[in-house]
C-alpha positions as CSV (number, residue, x, y, z in Angstrom):
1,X,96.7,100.5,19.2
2,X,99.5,101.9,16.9
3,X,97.5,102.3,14.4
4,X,94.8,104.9,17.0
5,X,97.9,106.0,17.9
6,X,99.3,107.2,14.1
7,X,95.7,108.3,13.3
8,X,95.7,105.6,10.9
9,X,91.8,104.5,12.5
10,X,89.6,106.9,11.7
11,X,86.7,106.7,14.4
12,X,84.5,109.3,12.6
13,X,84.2,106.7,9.4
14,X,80.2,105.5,8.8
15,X,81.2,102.1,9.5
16,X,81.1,102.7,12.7
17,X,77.6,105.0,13.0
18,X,75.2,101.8,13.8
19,X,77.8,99.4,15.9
20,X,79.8,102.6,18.1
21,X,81.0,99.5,20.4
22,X,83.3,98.3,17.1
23,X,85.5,101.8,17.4
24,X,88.8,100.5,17.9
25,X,89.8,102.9,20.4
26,X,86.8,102.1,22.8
27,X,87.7,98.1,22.3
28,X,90.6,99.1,23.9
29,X,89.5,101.5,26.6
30,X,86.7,99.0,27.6
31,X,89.2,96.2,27.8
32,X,91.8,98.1,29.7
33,X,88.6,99.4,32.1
34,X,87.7,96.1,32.6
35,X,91.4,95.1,33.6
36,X,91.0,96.9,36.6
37,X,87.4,97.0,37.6
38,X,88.1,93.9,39.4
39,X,90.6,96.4,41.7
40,X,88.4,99.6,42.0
41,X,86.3,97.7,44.9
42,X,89.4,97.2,46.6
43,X,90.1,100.9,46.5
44,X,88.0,101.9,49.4
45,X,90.7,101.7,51.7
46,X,89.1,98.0,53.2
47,X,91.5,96.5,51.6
48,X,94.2,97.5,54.3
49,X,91.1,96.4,56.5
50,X,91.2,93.5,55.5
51,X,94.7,93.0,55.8
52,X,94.7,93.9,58.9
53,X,92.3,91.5,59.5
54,X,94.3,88.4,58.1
55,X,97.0,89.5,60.9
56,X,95.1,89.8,64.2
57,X,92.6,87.5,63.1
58,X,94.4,84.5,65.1
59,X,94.3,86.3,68.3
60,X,91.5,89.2,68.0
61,X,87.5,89.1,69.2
62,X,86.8,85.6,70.3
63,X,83.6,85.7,67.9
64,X,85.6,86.3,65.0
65,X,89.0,84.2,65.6
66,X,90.5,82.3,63.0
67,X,92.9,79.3,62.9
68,X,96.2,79.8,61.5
69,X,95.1,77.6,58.4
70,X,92.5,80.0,57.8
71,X,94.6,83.0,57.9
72,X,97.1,81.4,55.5
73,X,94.1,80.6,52.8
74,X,92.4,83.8,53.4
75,X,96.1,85.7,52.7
76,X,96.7,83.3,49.7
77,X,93.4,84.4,48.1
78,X,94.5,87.9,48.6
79,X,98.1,87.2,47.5
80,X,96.5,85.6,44.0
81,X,94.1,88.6,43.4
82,X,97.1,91.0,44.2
83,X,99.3,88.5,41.5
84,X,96.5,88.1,38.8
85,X,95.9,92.1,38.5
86,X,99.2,93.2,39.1
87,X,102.4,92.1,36.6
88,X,105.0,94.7,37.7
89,X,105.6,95.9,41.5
90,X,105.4,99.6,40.6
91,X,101.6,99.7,39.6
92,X,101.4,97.0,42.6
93,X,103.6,99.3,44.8
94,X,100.8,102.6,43.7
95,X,97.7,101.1,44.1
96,X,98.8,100.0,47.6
97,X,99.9,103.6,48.6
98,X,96.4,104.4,47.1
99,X,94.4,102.2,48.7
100,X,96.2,102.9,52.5
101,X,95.8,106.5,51.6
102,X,92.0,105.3,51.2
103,X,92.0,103.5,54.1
104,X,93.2,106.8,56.5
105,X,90.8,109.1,54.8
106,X,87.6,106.8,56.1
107,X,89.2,106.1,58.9
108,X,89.9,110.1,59.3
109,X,85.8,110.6,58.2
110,X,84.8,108.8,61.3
111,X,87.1,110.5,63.8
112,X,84.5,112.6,66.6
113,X,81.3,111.3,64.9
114,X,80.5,108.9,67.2
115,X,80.4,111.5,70.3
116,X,77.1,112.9,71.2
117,X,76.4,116.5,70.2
């Protein structure tokens, strides 16, 4: 990457004409994309949903109660997905503004739509 970044790779060279996916600097792009494509689902604000879900899940809709043992694996699971795409708390600490920001706007969408016209 410091070599892209001193110019010292130059993507334009004919090497790279019949193989574009060997440019250095879209190796990197495509692996830092793919970092976080496992994240963008989450970034439809249902991941506050489903938080949400994990907390009221013990005592909510009869139909869809869970035991306290499933709660706890269900927030593990989302603990380790937070903790295997995450390595700092600020981007944690962003994407989770982001993704309650989400959340409100879908919410927000909804609001007087269900009312007959």
């Amino acid at each position: 990457m410091s070599q892209i970044l001193r110019v010292a790779v130059d993507d334009t060279d004919e090497e790279w004409l019949d193989q574009p996916w060997k440019i250095p600097a879209l190796q990197i792009w495509a692996k830092k994309y793919h970092t976080y494509e496992g994240m963008t689902d989450k970034l439809t604000g249902s991941m506050m949903e489903e938080l949400a879900n994990i907390i009221t899940c013990v005592t909510g809709d009869v139909r869809q109660r869970r035991t306290i043992y499933e709660s706890d694996q269900d927030f593990e699971r989302f603990g380790k997905t937070l903790i295997a795409n995450f390595k700092d708390t600020v981007t944690l600490w962003a994407f989770l503004r982001a993704t309650l920001r989400q959340c409100h706007i879908h919410k927000l969408s909804k609001v007087g739509k269900d009312k007959e016209v």
